[in-house]
Every structure is written in C-alpha cells, then in structure tokens.
C-alpha positions, 0 to 999 in steps of 0.5 A: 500500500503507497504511503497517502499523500498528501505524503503518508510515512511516520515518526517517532514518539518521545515525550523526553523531559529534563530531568535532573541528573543530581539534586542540591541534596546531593551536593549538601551532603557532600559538602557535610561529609567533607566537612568532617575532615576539617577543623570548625575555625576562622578561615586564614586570609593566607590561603597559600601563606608559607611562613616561618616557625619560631623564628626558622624560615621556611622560605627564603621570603620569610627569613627576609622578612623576619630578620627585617623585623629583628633589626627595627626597620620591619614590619614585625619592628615592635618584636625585636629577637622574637620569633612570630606571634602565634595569634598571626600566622599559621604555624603549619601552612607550608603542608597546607592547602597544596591539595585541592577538591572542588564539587559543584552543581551546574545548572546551564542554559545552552543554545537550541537544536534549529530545525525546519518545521517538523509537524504541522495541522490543519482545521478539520476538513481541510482539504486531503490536498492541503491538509498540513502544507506549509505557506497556507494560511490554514496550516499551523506548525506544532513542532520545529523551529528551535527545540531543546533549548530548556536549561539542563542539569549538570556536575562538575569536579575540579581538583588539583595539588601543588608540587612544590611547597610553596604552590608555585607550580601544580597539576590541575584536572576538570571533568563537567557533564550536562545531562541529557536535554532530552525533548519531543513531540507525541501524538497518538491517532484523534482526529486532529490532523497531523502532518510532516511538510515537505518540498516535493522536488518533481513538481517544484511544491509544497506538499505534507506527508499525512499522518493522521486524518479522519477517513484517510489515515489513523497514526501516531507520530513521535519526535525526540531530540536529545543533546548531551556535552562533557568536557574532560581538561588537565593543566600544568598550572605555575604562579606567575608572581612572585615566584612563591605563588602569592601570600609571600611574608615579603610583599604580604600579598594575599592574591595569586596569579597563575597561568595555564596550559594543558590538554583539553577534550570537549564532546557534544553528541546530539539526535534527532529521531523519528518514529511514526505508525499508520494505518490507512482507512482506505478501503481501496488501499489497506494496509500499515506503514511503520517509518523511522529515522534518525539524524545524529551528530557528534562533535569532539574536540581536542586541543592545547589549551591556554589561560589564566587565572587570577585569585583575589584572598579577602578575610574570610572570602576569596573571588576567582576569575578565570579565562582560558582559550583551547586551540585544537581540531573538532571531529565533525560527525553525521550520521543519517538513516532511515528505514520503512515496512508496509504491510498488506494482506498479511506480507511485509516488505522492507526499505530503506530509507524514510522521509527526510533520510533518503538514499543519497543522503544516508550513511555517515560523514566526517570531517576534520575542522580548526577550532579555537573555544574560548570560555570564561569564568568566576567563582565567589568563595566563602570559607566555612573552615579552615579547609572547607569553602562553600562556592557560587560561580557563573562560565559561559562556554563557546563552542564553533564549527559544531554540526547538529541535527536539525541543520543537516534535514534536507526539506526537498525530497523526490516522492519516487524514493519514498516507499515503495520506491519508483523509478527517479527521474528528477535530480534525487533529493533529499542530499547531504552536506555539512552545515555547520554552526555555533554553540553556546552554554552558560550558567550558574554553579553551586557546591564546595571546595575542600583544602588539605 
C-alpha cells in the first residue's frame, strides 16, 4: 500500500523531559561529609601563606622578612629577637592547602537544536490536498523551529595539588557533564490532523506527508531530540608572581596569579529521531506503514589549551576569575538513516530509507575542522573552615564549527524514493552536506571546595 499523500510515512514518539541528573541534596551532603575532615575555625586570609616557625624560615621570603623585623626597620619592628606571634600566622601552612577538591552543581542554559518545521495541522476538513502544507494560511506548525533549548542539569569536579611547597607550580584536572536535554513531540491517532511538510522536488511544491486524518489515515507520530556535552581538561598550572605563588611574608600579598596550559577534550553528541505508525482507512488501499529515522551528530574536540587565572584572598572570602582559550581540531560527525515496512494482506516488505533520510543522503560523514573555544569564568568563595569553602560561580562556554541535527534535514525530497520506491527521474533529493554552526552554554554553579 503507497504511503497517502498528501505524503503518508511516520515518526517517532518521545515525550523526553529534563530531568535532573543530581539534586542540591546531593551536593549538601557532600559538602557535610567533607566537612568532617576539617577543623570548625576562622578561615586564614593566607590561603597559600608559607611562613616561618619560631623564628626558622621556611622560605627564603620569610627569613627576609623576619630578620627585617629583628633589626627595627620591619614590619614585625615592635618584636625585636622574637620569633612570630602565634595569634598571626599559621604555624603549619607550608603542608597546607597544596591539595585541592572542588564539587559543584551546574545548572546551564545552552543554545537550541534549529530545525525546519517538523509537524504541522490543519482545521478539520481541510482539504486531503492541503491538509498540513506549509505557506497556507490554514496550516499551523506544532513542532520545529528551535527545540531543546530548556536549561539542563549538570556536575562538575575540579581538583588539583601543588608540587612544590610553596604552590608555585601544580597539576590541575576538570571533568563537567550536562545531562541529557532530552525533548519531543507525541501524538497518538484523534482526529486532529497531523502532518510532516515537505518540498516535493518533481513538481517544484509544497506538499505534507499525512499522518493522521479522519477517513484517510489513523497514526501516531513521535519526535525526540536529545543533546548531551562533557568536557574532560588537565593543566600544568605555575604562579606567575612572585615566584612563591602569592601570600609571600615579603610583599604580604594575599592574591595569586597563575597561568595555564594543558590538554583539553570537549564532546557534544546530539539526535534527532523519528518514529511514526499508520494505518490507512482506505478501503481501496489497506494496509500499515511503520517509518523511522534518525539524524545524529557528534562533535569532539581536542586541543592545547591556554589561560589564566587570577585569585583575589579577602578575610574570610576569596573571588576567582578565570579565562582560558583551547586551540585544537573538532571531529565533525553525521550520521543519517532511515528505514520503512508496509504491510498488506498479511506480507511485509522492507526499505530503506524514510522521509527526510533518503538514499543519497544516508550513511555517515566526517570531517576534520580548526577550532579555537574560548570560555570564561568566576567563582565567589566563602570559607566555612579552615579547609572547607562553600562556592557560587557563573562560565559561559563557546563552542564553533559544531554540526547538529536539525541543520543537516534536507526539506526537498523526490516522492519516487519514498516507499515503495519508483523509478527517479528528477535530480534525487533529499542530499547531504555539512552545515555547520555555533554553540553556546552558560550558567550558574553551586557546591564546595575542600583544602588539605
């Protein structure tokens, strides 16, 4: 039985919603069992500080400004011949705060999947001619246009050590995932009409695949779309000045400066997918037609990355900001399939291919593309106790040169490919090519950061 055009064929069900990938109870509770490793005191302005004991440096910047003390001129001048208070310096900060753990709760927007329109309606009794046809005043889109655009859930770790006692270089390590942002469209038979618009190449017009209409054909059609991004990252962080990696006693600076350099990895994989049953009601043509296919990209880059940090130490909170640059190469990735059986009398009989997914269009497709993905950030810190911080912050992430679903749907098909197919005497459509765009994420972060 021939698909019922106005063009018969189906799609998919997915009534995908965001859920949440981790709650903020999650995070309360690890930032509660982290805390029973730490001291319940006031925080130290000197997150990093080294300093002398008794008198004995343990660094060279503050045997200088020790000995400056001892001799009436210092800073330390009314403690002639003595070794430091206590009340003012942490007698074993050198072990300190070389270790560092930061957990955080990410709660982001990113950029939505375009997409032409995919599921359109008329009033009931349209005409079967124009029942869903784009460019009619009486045809209304139900889905398409931008889609998954909905904030999503996410996690992140950081952590890292300082190699030398004095923090002046280190080792650092990220991994952050935003959980799926899954969305769709569904509907199951009724008697609104539904339909799948396309532009039918042999006769240069707008026509509509049916699936659903009263006496023409009972469907159910679904539509999911899914986008997920991790990033995996490993720098070489070293002190830009002083060398002792800020909080030296010479200049008494509390702030650092550092610079970064490292590997970084950044995955987006997204889908587009289709699924649709029909049932035709005419009895000159019985039958059932059951169509899926699916559109699915995958963007992975790898790349050197650069930056720099900047850490502001106050009393009791410290604020960080962050800009790095990742310069490196983005495997682009397409694939596209389809598939379609009709069932008549009882025989069913396969093909390939479905709508929007045709044979020169199908298959997978890659390419190599330069990439440079910059990203910024701040973090506001507030020390709870001596090596546990509560964090708030905000990143914003650019990502180019990313192939995404939505953009790689050709709206112009030859209905000789549809099934079953007939003989194609026009240029086959629809056809493949990269198109490219951009992606942008960004949002907020909350959790906690443990020092040892």
């Amino acid at each position: 039985m021939p698909a019922p055009t106005n063009q018969p064929i189906a799609t998919h069900l997915s009534r995908f919603c965001s859920h949440h990938l981790f709650c903020n109870s999650l995070i309360a509770t690890l930032i509660l069992l982290l805390s029973l490793f730490c001291e319940t005191q006031s925080a130290h302005a000197q997150q990093y500080a080294v300093v002398p004991v008794n008198g004995n440096a343990l660094d060279p910047y503050a045997t200088a400004a020790y000995n400056s003390g001892t001799q009436g001129g210092g800073f330390l001048a009314g403690f002639p011949n003595q070794s430091f208070p206590p009340t003012l310096f942490t007698t074993n900060a050198a072990t300190q705060d070389r270790f560092w753990l930061r957990t955080d709760y990410i709660r982001w927007m990113a950029d939505g999947m375009e997409t032409p329109a995919l599921v359109t309606t008329s009033p009931d009794g349209t005409a079967q001619a124009d029942a869903g046809v784009l460019g009619l005043a009486t045809t209304t889109t139900l889905y398409g246009g931008e889609i998954n655009d909905d904030s999503t859930n996410g996690i992140r770790f950081r952590g890292g050590f300082f190699v030398t006692p004095a923090s002046a270089f280190g080792i650092e390590g990220e991994y952050f995932r935003i959980g799926s942002n899954d969305s769709g469209f569904s509907r199951d038979g009724g008697t609104q009409i539904l339909a799948r618009p396309f532009y039918r190449t042999d006769t240069d017009i707008e026509t509509a695949q049916l699936i659903n209409s009263p006496t023409v054909v009972d469907g159910n059609l679904s539509i999911g779309a899914s986008s997920k991004l991790n990033s995996y990252l490993v720098n070489g962080r070293v002190a830009l000045c002083p060398t002792c990696g800020g909080n030296c006693v010479t200049c008494r600076n509390t702030d650092r400066v550092d610079w970064l350099v490292g590997y970084r990895r950044i995955e987006l994989d997204e889908a587009l997918t289709f699924s649709e049953t029909l049932d035709s009601q005419l009895t000159a043509a019985p039958g059932t037609i059951v169509l899926n296919e699916a559109f699915r990209t995958s963007n992975e880059f790898d790349g050197l990355q650069l930056g720099v940090v900047y850490q502001a130490n106050l009393k009791r909170i410290w604020l960080e900001s962050l800009l790095r640059v990742a310069v490196g190469s983005t495997k682009q990735t397409v694939s596209i399939n389809g598939n379609t059986s009709i069932t008549e009398s009882g025989v069913t009989d396969n093909y390939a291919g479905g709508l929007y997914a045709q044979r020169d269009n199908s298959g997978t497709f890659s390419r190599d593309e330069f990439t440079m993905v910059p990203e910024i950030g701040f973090t506001l810190g507030v020390h709870l106790t001596s090596c546990l911080d509560a964090t708030v912050g905000y990143t914003l992430l650019y990502l180019p040169n990313v192939v995404r679903p939505g953009d790689q749907i050709d709206r112009d098909v030859d209905p000789d490919l549809l099934a079953p197919p007939g003989i194609v005497t026009s240029p086959s459509r629809p056809e493949f090519r990269f198109i490219q765009n951009d992606y942008v994420a960004h949002g907020l972060s909350f959790g906690g950061q443990l020092r040892f």
